[in-house]
C-alpha positions in Angstrom: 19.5 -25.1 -33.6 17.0 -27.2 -31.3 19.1 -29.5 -30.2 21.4 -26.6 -28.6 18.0 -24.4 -27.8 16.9 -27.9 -26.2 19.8 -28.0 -23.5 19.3 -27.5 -20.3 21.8 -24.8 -19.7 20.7 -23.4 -22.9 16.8 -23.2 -21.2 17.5 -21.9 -18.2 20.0 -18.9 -19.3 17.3 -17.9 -21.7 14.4 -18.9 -19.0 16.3 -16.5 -16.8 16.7 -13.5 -19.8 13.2 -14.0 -20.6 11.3 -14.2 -17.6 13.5 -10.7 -16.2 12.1 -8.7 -19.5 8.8 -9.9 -19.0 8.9 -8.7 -14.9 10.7 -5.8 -16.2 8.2 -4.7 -19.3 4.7 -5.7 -17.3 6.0 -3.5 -14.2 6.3 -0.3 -16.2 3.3 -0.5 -18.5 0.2 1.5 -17.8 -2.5 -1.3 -17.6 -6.7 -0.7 -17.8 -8.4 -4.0 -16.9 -12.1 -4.2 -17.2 -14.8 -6.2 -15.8 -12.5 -6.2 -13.0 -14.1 -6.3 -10.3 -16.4 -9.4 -10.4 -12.9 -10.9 -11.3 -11.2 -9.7 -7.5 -14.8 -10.9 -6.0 -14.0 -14.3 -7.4 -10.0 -14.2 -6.3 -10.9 -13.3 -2.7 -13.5 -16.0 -2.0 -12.0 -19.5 -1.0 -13.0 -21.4 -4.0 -10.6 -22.5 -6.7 -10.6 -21.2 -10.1 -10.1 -21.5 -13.6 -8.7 -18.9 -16.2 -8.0 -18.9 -19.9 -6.4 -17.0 -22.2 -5.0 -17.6 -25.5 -1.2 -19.1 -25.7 0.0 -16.5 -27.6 -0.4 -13.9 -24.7 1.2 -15.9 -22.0 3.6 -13.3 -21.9 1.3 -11.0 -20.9 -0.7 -13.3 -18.3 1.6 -12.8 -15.6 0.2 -9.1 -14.9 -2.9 -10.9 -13.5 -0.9 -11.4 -10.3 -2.3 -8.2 -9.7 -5.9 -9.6 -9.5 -5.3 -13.1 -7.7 -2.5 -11.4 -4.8 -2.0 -13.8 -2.2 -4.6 -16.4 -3.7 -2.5 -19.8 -4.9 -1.7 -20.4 -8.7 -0.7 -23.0 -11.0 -0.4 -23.0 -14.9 -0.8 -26.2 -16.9 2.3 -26.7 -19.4 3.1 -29.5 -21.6 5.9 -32.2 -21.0 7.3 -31.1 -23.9 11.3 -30.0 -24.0 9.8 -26.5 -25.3 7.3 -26.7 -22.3 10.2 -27.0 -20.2 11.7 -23.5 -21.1 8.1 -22.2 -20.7 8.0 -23.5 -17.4 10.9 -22.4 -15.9 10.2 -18.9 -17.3 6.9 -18.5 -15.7 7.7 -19.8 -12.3 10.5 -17.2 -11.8 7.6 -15.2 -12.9 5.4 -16.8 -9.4 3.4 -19.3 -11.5 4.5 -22.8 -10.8 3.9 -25.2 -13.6 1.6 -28.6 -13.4 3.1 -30.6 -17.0 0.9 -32.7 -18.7 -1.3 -32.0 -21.8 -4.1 -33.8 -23.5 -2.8 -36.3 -26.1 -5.1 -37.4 -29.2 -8.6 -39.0 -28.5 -8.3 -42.8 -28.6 -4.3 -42.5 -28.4 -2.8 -43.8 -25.3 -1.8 -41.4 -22.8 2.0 -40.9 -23.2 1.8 -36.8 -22.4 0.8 -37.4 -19.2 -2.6 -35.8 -19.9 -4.3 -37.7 -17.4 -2.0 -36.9 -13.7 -1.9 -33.3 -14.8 -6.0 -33.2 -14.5 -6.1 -35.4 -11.0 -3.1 -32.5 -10.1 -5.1 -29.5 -11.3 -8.2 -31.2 -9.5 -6.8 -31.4 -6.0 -5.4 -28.0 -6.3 -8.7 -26.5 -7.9 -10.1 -28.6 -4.4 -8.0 -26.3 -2.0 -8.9 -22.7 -3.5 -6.0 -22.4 -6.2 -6.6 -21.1 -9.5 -5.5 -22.7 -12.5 -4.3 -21.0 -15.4 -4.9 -22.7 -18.6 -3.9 -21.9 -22.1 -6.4 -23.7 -24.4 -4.7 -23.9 -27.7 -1.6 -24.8 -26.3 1.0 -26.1 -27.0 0.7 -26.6 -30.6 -2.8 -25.4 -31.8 -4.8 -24.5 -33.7 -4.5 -20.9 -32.7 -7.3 -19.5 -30.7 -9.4 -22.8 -31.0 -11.0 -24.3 -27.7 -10.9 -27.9 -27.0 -12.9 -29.7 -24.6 -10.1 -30.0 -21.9 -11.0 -26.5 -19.8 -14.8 -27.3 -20.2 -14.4 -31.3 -18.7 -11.9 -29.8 -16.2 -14.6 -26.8 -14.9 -17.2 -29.4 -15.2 -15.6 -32.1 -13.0 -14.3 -29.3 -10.3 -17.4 -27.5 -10.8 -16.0 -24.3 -10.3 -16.0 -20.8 -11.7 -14.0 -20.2 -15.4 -13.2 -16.4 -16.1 -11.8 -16.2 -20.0 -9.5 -13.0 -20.5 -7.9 -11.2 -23.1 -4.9 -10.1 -22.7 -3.2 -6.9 -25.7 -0.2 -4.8 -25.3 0.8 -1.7 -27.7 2.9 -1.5 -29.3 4.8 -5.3 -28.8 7.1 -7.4 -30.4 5.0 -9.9 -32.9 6.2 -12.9 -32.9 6.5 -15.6 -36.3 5.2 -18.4 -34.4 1.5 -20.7 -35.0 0.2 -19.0 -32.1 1.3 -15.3 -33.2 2.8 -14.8 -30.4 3.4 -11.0 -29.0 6.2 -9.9 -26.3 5.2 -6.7 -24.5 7.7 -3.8 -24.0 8.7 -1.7 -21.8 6.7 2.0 -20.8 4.4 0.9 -23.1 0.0 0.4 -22.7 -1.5 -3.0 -21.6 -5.5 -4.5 -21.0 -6.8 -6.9 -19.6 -10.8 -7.7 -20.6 -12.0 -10.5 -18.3 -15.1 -12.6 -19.0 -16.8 -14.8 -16.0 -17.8 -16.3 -13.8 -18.5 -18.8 -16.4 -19.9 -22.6 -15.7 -19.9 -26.3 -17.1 -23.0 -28.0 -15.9 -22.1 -31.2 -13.8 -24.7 -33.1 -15.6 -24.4 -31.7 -18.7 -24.5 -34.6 -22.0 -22.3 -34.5 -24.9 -24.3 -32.2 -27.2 -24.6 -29.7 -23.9 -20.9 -29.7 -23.6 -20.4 -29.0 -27.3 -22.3 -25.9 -26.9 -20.2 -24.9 -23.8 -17.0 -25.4 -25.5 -18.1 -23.5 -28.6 -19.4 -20.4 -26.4 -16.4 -20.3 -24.3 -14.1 -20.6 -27.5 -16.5 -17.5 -28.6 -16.4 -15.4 -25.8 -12.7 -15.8 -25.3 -12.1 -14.5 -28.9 -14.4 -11.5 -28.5 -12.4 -10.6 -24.7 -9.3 -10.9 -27.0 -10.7 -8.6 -29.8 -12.2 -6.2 -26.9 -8.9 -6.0 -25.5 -6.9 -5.5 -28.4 -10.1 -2.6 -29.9 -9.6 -0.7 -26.4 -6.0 0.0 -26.8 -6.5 0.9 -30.5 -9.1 3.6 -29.3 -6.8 4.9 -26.8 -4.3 5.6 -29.5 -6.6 6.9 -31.8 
C-alpha cells in the first residue's frame, strides 16, 4: 500500500482531492482568531517572519492566508516521498514548499537540512514568512526542537506560535493525531508573538528559549481547542 500511495500519479490525484476539501471546508467555517491584531501589525510591516504550529493542524494552517494577504510565504517540508504529497497539497493551497529537514545531531546531512535553512534565510531576508511545523515530519508529537529557535536566532526576526482547533473534525490515527476540518463547521486560531531568539544567546539561554516556546505553543493549542469547547457549551 506505500509503494502505490508513493507514486507520483497516485500523489498528485490525492494532492489534488485533498487540497480542494481543505479550500472547500476552511472557506465555509466560521473562524474567531485572537490576539489578532499584533499578528496583522507584524504581517504588514516589511520584515520577514516566522510561524509555528503543530504538524497535526497543518490542515488547518492554511486559513492564516487571511492574516498574511499579500505578504510572501513559504512552508518548510521534508524530502521525504510523504513530504512530497504534503507539498503538492499545500501549494495548490498558495504555500510553496522549501524541502529539507534537520537530520540527527552528529549524522551527516543527507535530508538536506542544511540548503533548506540558507533557503528559508534568504527568503526570511526579503520580508517572507516562513511557516514551520516543529515536530514534523515524524515527531515526537508536540515537542520543540532547536531548529525554529537557531533559525529565529540567525534571521533575528519575529516568531508568532499559533494554535490552530476545529469542531467537530475528522481525527486522524496518525503519531501526530492529526485532525481534518469539515465543512460549515467552527474554527480558532490563538496566536502567540512576537516572540525572539537572542543573537547572542549561549547554549543554556537557548535551551530555555526552546523550552518556553515548546510551552507556549502547547498552551495556544490548548487555548484554542478550550475556546471552541466553551462555545459549544
Amino acid at each position: 500500500m506505500r509503494r502505490i500511495f508513493r507514486l507520483k500519479w497516485v500523489q498528485s490525484a490525492l494532492a489534488l482531492i485533498i487540497s480542494g476539501w481543505i479550500a472547500f471546508a476552511l472557506a465555509t467555517m466560521r473562524w474567531r482568531f485572537e490576539n489578532r491584531e499584533v499578528a496583522d501589525a507584524a504581517c504588514a510591516a516589511p520584515e520577514g517572519l516566522i510561524g509555528c504550529f503543530w504538524h497535526g493542524r497543518i490542515a488547518m494552517a492554511v486559513v492564516c492566508r487571511r492574516v498574511l494577504k499579500a505578504k510572501p510565504r513559504r512552508v518548510l517540508i521534508s524530502l521525504s516521498p510523504d513530504g512530497e504529497f504534503i507539498a503538492q497539497a499545500v501549494e495548490r493551497l498558495g504555500f510553496p514548499a522549501i524541502r529539507g529537514s534537520a537530520g540527527r545531531k552528529g549524522k551527516a546531512d543527507t535530508k538536506g537540512g542544511a540548503s533548506a535553512f540558507r533557503a528559508a534565510l534568504r527568503f526570511l531576508a526579503d520580508g517572507g514568512v516562513i511557516a514551520i511545523t516543529p515536530d514534523g515530519p515524524r515527531g515526537p508529537n508536540q515537542t520543540m526542537p532547536d531548529g525554529p529557535v537557531t533559525l529565529a536566532r540567525t534571521a533575528q526576526v519575529p516568531v508568532f506560535l499559533f494554535g490552530l482547533a476545529a469542531s467537530p473534525a475528522l481525527q486522524l490515527k496518525s503519531w501526530d493525531k492529526g485532525r481534518i476540518p469539515l465543512p460549515f463547521t467552527r474554527g480558532c486560531v490563538v496566536f502567540d508573538g512576537p516572540l525572539h531568539a537572542p543573537r547572542d544567546a549561549d547554549a543554556a539561554t537557548l535551551e530555555a528559549v526552546r523550552a518556553d516556546w515548546q510551552a507556549r505553543l502547547i498552551a495556544a493549542q490548548a487555548r484554542a481547542e478550550a475556546i471552541l469547547a466553551g462555545d459549544a457549551a
